[in-house]
C-alpha positions as CSV (number, residue, x, y, z in Angstrom):
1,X,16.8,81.6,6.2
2,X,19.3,79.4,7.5
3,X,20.8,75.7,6.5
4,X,17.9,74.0,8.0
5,X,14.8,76.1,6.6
6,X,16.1,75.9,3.2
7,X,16.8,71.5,3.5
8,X,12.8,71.8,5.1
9,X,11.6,73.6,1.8
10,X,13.4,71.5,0.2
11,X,12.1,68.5,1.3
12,X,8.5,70.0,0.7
13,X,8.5,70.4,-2.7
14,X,10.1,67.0,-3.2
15,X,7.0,65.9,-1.5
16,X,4.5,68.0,-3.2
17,X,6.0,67.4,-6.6
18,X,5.0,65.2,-9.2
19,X,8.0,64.0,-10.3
20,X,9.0,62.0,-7.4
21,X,10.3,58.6,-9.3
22,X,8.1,55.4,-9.0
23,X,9.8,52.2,-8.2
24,X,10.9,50.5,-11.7
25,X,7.8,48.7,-12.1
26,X,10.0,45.6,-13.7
27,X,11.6,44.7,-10.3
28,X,8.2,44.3,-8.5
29,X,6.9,41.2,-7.2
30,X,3.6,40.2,-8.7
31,X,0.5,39.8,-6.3
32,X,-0.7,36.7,-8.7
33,X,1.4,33.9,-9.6
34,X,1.5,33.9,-13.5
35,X,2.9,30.2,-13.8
36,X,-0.2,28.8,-12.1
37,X,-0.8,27.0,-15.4
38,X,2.3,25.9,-16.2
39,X,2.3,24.5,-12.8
40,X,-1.2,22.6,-13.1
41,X,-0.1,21.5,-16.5
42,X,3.3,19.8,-15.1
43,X,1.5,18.4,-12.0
44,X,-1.4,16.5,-14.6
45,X,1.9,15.9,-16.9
46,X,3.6,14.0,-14.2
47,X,0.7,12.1,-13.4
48,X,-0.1,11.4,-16.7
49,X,3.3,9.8,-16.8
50,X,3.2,7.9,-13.8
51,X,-0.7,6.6,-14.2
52,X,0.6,4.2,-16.8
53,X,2.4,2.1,-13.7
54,X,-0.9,1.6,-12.7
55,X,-0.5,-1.3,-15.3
56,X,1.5,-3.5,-12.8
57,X,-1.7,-3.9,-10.8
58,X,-3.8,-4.4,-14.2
59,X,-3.3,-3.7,-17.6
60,X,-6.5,-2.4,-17.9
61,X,-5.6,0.7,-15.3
62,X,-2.7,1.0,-17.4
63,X,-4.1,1.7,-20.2
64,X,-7.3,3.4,-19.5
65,X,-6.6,5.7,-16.7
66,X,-3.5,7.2,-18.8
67,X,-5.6,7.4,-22.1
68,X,-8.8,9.3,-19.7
69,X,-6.6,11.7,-18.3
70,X,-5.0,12.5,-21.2
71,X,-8.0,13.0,-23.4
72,X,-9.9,14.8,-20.2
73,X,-7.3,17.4,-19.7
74,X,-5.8,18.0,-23.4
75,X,-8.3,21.0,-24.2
76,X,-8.0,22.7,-21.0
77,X,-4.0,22.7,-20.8
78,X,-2.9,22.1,-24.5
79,X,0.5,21.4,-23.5
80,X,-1.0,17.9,-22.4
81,X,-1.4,16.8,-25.0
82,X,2.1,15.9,-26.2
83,X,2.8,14.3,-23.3
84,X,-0.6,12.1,-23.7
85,X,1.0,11.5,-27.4
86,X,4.2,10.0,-25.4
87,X,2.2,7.9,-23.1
88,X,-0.1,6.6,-25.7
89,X,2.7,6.0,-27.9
90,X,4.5,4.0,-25.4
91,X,1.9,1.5,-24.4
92,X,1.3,0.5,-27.8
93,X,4.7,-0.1,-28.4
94,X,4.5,-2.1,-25.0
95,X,2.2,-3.9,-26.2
96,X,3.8,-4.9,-29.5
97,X,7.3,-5.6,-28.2
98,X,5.0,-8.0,-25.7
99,X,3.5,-9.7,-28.5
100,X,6.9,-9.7,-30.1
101,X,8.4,-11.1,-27.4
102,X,5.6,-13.9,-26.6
103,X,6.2,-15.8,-30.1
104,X,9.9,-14.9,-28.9
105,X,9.7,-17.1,-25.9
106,X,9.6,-20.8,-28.2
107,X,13.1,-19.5,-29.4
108,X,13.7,-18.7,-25.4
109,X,14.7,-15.3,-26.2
110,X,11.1,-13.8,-25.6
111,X,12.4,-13.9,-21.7
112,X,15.4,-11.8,-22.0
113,X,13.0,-9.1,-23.8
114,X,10.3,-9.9,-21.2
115,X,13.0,-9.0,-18.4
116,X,13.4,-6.1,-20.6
117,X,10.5,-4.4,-21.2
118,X,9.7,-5.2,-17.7
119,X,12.7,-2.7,-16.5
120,X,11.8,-0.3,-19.3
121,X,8.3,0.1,-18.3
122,X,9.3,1.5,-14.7
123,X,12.5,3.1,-16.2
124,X,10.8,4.9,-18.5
125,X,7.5,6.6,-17.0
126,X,10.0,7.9,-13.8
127,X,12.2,9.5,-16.4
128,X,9.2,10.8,-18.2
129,X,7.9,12.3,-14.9
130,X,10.4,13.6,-14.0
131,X,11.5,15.5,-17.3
132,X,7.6,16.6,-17.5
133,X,7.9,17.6,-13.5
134,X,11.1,20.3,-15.5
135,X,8.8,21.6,-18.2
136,X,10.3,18.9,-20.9
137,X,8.3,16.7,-22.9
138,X,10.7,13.7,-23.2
139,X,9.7,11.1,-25.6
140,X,10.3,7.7,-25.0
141,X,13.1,6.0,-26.8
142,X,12.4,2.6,-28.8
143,X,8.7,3.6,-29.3
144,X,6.5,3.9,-32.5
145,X,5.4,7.3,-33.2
146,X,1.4,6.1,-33.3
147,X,0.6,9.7,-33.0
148,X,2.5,12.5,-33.3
């Protein structure tokens, strides 16, 4: 039998055997993606965040569409539910600093803290998406813990 035969029969019984190694089963891609929920939940988290500038066109989009979605898609995806705690918590706080700042204005400084809360109400549901658009469920500073 020379060189050849012998790397041939070789060869066979590497084929024919049973203990011809598997690809480590750990560095495989998967077929399915398993973050499709995480995904859904930071797509609905980010609109969540960003349905509450839907008050500049009325208050009443503000606050309803923001409270609907959250309460719609809290039992499906669980982990929106603290970011509908954040948004809720932030438009009553809105509100209060509003009412704060309306008896404010006969003292003149309720437009300063108009101007203010103004800013912050764009400011802070951008942040928020974008934090929630990362995974992070970024509660908004200055607001009253309503729920929690």
């Amino acid at each position: 039998m020379d060189d050849l035969d012998k790397d041939r029969v070789i060869d066979a019984r590497l084929i024919e055997s049973d203990d011809v190694t598997q690809p480590n089963a750990s560095h495989q891609i998967p077929t399915e993606p398993t973050t499709s929920i995480q995904e859904e939940t930071r797509r609905w988290a980010v609109l969540l965040h960003l349905s509450t500038l839907l008050g500049l066109i009325s208050f009443g989009f503000g606050l309803i569409v923001p409270i609907v979605l959250w309460q719609w898609k809290k039992t499906e995806l669980p982990a929106i539910d603290a970011h509908g705690k954040v948004v809720a918590n932030a438009i009553l706080s809105y509100f209060a600093y509003s009412v704060l700042a309306f008896f404010l204005l006969f003292v003149l400084i309720g437009f300063a803290l108009f101007w203010v809360l103004g800013i912050l109400f764009i400011l802070y549901p951008l942040i928020g998406a974008i934090k929630a658009w990362h995974g992070e469920v970024w509660p908004y500073p200055l607001c009253f813990k309503f729920f929690k």
